[in-house]
N, C-alpha and C positions, 0 to 999 in steps of 0.2 A: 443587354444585347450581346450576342455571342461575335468573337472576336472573327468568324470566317466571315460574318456578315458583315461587318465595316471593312474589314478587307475589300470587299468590291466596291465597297463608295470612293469617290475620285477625292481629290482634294478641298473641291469647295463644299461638297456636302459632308464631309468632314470638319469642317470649320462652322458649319451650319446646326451639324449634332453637338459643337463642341459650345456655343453659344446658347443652347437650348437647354442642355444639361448643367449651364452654371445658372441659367436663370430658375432651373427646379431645385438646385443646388442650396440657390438664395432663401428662393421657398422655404424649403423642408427646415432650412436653419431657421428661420423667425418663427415657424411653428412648432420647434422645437424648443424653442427659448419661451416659448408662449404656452406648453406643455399639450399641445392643441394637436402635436402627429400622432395620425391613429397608428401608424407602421415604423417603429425608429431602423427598423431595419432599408427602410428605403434608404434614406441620410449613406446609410453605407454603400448601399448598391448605386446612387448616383455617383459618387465621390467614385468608387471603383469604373464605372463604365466612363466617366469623365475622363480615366486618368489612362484606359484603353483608349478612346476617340486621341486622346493628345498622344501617345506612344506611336501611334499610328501615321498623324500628323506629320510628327516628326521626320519618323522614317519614310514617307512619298520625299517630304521634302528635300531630304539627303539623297533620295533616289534620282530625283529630278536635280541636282545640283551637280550629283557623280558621271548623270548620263551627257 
């Protein structure tokens, strides 16, 4: 997911990408461990877009704390 487009998600739908992506997260690792992922490159693209949605997270939150 490209980073201007979580930019417009508000905070809770942030928290909602960020719970959905540890649950594919979980995923891809036991099928990974099971040799069973057709794409080991996903594993990476979740972990990276995971680690956008929480970067993000953070900074509304600091936004909303500053303001």
């Amino acid at each position: 997911m490209k980073p201007a487009e979580l930019r417009r998600l508000g905070l809770p739908e942030l928290e909602e990408k960020a719970r959905t992506l540890r649950g594919e997260l979980f995923g891809f690792g036991i099928q990974h461990h099971a040799r069973q992922l057709a794409k080991p490159s996903q594993l990476r693209a979740t972990r990276r877009d995971l680690a956008r949605v929480l970067t993000l997270t953070a900074q509304k939150r600091k936004e909303g704390v500053a303001s």
